[in-house]
N, CA, C and O of each residue as an XYZ file, in Angstrom:
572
protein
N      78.183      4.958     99.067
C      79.359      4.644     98.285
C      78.926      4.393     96.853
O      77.941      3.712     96.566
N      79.711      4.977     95.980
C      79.334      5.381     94.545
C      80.548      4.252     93.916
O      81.725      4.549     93.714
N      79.956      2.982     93.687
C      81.692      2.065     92.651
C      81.459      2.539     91.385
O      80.320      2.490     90.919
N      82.622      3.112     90.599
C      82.753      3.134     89.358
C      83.750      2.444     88.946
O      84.642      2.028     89.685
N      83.649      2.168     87.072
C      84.450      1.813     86.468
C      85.071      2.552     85.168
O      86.032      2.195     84.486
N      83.890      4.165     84.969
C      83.880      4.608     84.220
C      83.416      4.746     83.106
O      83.556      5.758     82.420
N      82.471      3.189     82.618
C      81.091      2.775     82.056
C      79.868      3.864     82.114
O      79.537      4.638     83.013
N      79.426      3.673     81.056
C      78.208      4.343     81.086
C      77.529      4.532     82.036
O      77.143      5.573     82.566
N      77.267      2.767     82.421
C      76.242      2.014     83.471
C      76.650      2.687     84.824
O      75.843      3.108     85.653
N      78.227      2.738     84.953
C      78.383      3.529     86.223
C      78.214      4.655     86.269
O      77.579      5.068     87.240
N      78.746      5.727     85.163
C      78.230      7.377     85.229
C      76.664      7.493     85.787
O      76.227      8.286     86.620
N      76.109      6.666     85.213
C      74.106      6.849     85.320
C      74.327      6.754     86.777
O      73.968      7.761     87.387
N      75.042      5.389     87.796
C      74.915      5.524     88.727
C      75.133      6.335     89.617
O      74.343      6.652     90.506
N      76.639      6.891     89.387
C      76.747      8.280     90.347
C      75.936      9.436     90.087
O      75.986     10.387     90.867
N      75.353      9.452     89.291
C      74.230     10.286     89.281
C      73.609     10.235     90.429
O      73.499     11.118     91.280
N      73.080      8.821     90.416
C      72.102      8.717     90.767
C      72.499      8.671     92.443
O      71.800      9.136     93.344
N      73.783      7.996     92.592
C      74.816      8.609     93.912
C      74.913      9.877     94.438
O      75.060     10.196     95.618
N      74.820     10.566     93.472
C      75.094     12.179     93.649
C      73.422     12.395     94.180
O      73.023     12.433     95.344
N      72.882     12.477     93.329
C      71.300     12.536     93.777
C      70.890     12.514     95.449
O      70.562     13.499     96.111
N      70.994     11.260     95.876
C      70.877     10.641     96.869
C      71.545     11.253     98.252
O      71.039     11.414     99.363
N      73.030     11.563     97.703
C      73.685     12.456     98.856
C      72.880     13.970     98.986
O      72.570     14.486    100.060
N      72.682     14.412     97.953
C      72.211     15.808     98.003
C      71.326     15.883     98.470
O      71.303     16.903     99.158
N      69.664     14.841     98.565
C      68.660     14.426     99.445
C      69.024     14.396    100.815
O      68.726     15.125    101.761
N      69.871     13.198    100.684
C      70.043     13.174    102.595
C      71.535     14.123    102.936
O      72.079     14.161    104.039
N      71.881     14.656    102.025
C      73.371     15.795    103.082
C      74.104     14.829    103.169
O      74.762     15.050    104.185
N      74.554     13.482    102.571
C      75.466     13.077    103.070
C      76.933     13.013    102.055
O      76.871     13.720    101.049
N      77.955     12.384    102.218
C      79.157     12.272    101.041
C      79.046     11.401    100.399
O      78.484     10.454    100.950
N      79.379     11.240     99.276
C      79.775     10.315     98.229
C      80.915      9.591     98.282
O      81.961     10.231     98.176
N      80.980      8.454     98.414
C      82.568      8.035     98.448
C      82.718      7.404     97.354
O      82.021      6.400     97.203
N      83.335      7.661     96.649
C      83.431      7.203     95.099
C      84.652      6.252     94.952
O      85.787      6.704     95.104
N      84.459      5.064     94.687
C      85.656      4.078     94.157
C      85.556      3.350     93.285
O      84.476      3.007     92.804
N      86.926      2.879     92.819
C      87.568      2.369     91.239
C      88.390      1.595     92.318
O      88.997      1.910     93.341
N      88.094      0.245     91.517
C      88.886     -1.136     92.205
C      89.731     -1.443     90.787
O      89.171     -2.042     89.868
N      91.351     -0.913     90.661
C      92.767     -1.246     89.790
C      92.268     -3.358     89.541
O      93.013     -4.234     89.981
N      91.230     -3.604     88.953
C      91.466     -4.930     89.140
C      92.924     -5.963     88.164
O      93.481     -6.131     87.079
N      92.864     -6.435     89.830
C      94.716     -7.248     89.414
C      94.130     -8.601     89.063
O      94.769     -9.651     89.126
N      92.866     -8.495     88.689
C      92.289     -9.955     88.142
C      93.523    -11.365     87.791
O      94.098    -12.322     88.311
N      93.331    -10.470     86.305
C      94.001    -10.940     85.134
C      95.849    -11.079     85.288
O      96.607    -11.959     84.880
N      96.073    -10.034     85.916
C      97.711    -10.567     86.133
C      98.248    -11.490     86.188
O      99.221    -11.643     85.449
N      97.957    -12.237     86.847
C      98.893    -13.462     87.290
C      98.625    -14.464     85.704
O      99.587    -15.196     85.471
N      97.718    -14.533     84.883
C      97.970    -15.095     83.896
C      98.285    -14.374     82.377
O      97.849    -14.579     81.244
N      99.494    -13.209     83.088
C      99.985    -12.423     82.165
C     101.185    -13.125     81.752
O     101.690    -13.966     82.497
N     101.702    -12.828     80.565
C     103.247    -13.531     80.104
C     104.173    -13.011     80.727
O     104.259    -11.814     80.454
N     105.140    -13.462     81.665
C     106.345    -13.268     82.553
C     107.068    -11.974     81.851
O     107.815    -11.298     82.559
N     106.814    -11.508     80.096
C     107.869    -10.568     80.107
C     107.111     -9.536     79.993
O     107.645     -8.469     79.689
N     105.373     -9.609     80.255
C     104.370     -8.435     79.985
C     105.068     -7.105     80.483
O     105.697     -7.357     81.511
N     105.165     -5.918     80.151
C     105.193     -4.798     80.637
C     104.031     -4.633     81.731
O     103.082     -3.914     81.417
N     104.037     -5.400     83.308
C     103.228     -4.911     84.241
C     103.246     -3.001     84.802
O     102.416     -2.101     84.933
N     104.326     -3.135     84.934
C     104.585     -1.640     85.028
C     103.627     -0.510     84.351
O     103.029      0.273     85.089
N     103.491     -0.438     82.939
C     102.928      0.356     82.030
C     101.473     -0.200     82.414
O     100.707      0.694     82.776
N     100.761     -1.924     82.404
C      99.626     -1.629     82.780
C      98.750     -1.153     84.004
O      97.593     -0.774     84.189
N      99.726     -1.335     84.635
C      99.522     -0.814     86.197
C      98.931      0.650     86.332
O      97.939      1.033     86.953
N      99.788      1.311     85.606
C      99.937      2.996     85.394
C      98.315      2.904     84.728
O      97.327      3.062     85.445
N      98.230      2.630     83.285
C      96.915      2.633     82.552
C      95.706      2.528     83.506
O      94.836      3.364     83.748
N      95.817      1.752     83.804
C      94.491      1.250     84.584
C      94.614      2.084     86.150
O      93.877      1.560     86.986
N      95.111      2.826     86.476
C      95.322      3.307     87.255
C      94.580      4.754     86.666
O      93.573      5.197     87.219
N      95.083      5.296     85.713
C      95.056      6.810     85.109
C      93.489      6.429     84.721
O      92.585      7.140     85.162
N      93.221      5.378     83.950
C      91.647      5.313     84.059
C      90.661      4.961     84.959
O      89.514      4.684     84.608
N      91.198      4.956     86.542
C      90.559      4.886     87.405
C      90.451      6.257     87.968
O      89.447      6.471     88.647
N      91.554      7.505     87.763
C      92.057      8.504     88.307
C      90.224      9.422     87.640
O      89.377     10.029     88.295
N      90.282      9.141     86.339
C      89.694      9.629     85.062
C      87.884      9.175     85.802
O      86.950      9.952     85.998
N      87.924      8.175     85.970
C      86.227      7.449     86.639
C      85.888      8.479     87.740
O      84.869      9.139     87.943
N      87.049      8.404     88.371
C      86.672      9.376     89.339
C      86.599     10.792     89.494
O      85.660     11.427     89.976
N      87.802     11.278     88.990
C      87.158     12.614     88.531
C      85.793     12.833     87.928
O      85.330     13.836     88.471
N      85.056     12.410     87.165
C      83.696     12.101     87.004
C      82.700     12.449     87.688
O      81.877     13.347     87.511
N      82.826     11.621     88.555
C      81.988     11.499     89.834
C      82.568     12.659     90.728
O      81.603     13.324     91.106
N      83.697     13.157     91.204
C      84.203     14.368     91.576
C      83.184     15.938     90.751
O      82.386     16.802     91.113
N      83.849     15.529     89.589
C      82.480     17.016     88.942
C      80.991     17.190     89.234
O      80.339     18.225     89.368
N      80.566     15.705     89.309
C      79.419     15.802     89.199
C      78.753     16.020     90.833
O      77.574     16.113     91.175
N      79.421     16.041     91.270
C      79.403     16.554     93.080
C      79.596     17.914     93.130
O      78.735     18.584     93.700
N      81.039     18.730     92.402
C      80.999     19.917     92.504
C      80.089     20.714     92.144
O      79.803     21.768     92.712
N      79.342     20.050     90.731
C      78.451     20.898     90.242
C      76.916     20.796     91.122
O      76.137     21.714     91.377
N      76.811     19.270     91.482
C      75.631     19.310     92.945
C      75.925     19.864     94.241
O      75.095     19.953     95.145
N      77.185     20.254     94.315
C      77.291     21.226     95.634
C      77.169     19.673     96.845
O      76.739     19.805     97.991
N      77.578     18.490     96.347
C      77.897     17.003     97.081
C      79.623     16.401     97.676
O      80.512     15.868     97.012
N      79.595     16.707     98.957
C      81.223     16.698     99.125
C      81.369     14.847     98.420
O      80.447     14.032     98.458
N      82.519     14.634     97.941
C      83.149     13.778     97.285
C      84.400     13.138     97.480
O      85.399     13.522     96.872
N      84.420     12.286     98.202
C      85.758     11.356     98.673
C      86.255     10.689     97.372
O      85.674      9.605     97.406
N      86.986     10.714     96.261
C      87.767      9.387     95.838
C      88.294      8.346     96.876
O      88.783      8.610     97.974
N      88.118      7.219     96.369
C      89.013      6.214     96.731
C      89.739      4.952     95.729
O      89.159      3.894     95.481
N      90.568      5.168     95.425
C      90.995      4.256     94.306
C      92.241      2.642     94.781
O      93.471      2.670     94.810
N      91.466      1.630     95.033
C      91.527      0.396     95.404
C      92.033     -0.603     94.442
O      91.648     -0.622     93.273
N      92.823     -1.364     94.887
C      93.662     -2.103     94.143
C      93.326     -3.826     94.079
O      93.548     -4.182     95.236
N      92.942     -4.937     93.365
C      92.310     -6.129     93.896
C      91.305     -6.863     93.124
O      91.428     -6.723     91.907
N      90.320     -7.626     93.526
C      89.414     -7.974     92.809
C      88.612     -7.174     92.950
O      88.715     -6.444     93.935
N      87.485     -6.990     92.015
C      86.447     -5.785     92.612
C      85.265     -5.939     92.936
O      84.704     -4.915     93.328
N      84.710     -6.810     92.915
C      83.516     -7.138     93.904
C      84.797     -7.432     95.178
O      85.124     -6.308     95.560
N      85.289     -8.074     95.641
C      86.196     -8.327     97.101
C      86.218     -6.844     97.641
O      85.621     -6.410     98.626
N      86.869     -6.312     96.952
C      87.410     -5.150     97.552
C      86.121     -3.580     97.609
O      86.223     -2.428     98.032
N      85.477     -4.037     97.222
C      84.315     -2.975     97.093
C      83.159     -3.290     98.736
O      82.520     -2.724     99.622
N      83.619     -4.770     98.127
C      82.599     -5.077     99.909
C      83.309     -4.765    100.843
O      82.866     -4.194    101.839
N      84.869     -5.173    100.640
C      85.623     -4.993    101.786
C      85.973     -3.709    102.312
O      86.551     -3.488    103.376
N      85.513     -2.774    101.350
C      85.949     -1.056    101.764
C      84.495     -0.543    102.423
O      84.319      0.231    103.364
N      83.517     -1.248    101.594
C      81.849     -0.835    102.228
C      81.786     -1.399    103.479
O      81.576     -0.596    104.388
N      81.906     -2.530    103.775
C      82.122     -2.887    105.521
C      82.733     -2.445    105.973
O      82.014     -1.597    106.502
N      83.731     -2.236    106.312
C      85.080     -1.866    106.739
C      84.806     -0.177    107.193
O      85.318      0.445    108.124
N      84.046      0.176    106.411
C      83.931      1.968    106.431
C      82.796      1.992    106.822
O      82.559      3.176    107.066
N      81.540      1.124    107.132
C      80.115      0.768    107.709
C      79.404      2.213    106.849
O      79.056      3.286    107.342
N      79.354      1.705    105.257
C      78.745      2.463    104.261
C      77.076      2.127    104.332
O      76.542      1.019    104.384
N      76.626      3.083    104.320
C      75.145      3.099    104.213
C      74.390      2.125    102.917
O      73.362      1.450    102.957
N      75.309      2.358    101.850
C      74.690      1.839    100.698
C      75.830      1.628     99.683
O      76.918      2.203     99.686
N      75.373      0.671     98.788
C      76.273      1.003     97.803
C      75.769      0.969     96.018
O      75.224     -0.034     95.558
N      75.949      1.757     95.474
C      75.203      1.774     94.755
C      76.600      1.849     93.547
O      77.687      2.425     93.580
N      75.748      0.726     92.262
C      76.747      0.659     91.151
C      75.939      0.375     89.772
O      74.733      0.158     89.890
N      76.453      0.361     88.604
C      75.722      0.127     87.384
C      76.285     -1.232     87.472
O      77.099     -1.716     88.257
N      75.482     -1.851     86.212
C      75.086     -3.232     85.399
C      75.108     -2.784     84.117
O      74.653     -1.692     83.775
N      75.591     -3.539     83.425
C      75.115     -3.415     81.739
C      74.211     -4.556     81.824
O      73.420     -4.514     80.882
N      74.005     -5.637     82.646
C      72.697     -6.253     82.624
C      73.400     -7.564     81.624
O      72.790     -7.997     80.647
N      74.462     -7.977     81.954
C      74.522     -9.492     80.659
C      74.109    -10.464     80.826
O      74.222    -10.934     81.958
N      73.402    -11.270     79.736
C      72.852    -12.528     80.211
C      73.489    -13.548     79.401
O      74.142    -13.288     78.390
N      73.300    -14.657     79.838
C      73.286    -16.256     79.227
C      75.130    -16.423     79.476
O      75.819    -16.369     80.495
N      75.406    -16.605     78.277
C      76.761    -17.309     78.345
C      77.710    -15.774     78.108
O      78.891    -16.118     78.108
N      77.639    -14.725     77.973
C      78.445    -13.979     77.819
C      78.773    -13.838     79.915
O      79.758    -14.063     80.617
N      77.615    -13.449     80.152
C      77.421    -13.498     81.805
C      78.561    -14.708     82.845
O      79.325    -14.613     83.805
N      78.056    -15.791     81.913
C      79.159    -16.973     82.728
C      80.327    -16.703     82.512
O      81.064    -16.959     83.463
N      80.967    -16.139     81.338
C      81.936    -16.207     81.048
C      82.685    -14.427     81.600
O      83.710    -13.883     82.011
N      82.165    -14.337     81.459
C      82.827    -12.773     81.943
C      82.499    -12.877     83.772
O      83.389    -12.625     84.585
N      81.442    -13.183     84.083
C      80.839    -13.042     85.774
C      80.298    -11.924     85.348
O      80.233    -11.500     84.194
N      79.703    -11.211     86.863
C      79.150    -10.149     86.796
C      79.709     -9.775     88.179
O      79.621    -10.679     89.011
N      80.606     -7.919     88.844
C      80.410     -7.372     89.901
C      79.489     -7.291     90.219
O      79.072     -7.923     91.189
N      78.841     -6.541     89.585
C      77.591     -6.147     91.029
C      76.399     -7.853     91.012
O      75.274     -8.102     91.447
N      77.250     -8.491     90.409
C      76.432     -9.569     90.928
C      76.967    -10.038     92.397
O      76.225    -10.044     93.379
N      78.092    -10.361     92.430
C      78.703    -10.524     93.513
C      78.593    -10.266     94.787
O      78.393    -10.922     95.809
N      78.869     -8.523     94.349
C      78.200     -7.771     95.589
C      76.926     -8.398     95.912
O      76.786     -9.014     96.968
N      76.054     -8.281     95.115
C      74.562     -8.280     95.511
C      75.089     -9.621     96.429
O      75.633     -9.506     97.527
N      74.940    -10.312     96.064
C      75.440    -11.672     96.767
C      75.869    -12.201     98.062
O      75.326    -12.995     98.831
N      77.107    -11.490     98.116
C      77.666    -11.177     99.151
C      78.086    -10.381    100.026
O      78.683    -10.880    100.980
N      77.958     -9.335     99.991
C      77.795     -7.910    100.851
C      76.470     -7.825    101.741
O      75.307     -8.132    101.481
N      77.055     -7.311    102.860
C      76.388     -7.479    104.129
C      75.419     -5.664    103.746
O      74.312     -5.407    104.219
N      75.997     -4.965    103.079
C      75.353     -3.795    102.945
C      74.834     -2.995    101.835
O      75.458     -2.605    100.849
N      73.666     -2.815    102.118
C      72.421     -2.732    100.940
C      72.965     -2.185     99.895
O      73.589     -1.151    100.133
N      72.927     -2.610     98.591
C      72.661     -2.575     97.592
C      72.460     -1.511     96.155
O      72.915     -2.173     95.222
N      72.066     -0.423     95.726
C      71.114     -0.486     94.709
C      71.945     -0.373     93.255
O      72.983      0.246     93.018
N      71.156     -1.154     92.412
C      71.798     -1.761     91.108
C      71.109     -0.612     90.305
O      69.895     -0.479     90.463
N      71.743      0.198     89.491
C      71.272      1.176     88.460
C      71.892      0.331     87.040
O      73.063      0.338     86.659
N      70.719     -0.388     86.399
C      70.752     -0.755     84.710
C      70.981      0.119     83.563
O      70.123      0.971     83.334
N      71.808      0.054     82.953
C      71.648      0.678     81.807
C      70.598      0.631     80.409
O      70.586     -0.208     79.509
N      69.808      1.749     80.572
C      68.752      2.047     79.543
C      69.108      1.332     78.405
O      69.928      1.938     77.715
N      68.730      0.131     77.932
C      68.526     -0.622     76.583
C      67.323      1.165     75.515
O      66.254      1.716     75.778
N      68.410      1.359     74.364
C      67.938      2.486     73.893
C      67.596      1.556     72.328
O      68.231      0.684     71.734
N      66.328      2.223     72.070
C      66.284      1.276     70.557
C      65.873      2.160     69.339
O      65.067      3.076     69.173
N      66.763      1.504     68.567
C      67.146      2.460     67.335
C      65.510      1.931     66.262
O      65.048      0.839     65.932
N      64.954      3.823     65.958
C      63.886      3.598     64.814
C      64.203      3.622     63.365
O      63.313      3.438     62.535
């Protein structure tokens, strides 16, 4: 299982998703968790409707992604696009479907940006009963 968000950190990973299936023959199941985080401390007259759609069309968009990059590896490719928190719902679709692996990017944040935002694939790592692998995004440094 390939989680995206459409991040860099995640493209590198389905790569590296894609990779992996094409080694062992197996599918990619690619998912985007719609996170309904933040809703409930939206203003009562927010246009939910319109963000619903957005974040939806850029989950549609993550995945197609990961869709090409299967067609062009000759890697069959499941979307699945999940609605919820997203570490919750990423474990809960990887158990639930008794996924071999799950593999996602990090941008890697530390100190107080980290507390304050959290981290998914920290979570996962955390709490998910099924293995793991964390693909970092290349810190690139300008000469």
């Amino acid at each position: 299982m390939v989680a995206t968000d459409g991040s860099v950190c995640s493209r590198i990973a389905a790569n590296k998703g894609i990779e992996l299936a094409k080694l062992s023959g197996g599918t990619v199941y690619a998912v985007y968790v719609v996170s309904t985080e933040y809703f409930s401390s939206m203003a009562v007259d927010f246009d939910w409707e319109r963000m619903h759609e957005a974040l939806k069309k850029e989950g549609y968009k993550a995945l197609n992604y990961v869709e090409g990059i299967g067609e062009l590896e000759s890697v069959n490719v499941e979307s699945i696009l999940l609605e919820g928190h997203p570490a919750d719902e990423l474990i809960r679709y990887a158990e639930k479907e008794e996924m071999d692996i799950i593999i996602m990017g990090t941008i890697g944040r530390t100190g107080l940006e980290r507390l304050i935002l959290g981290s998914v694939a920290e979570k996962v790592i955390r709490h998910s009963k099924i293995p793991v692998m964390v693909i970092k995004e290349k810190m690139r440094l300008l000469r």
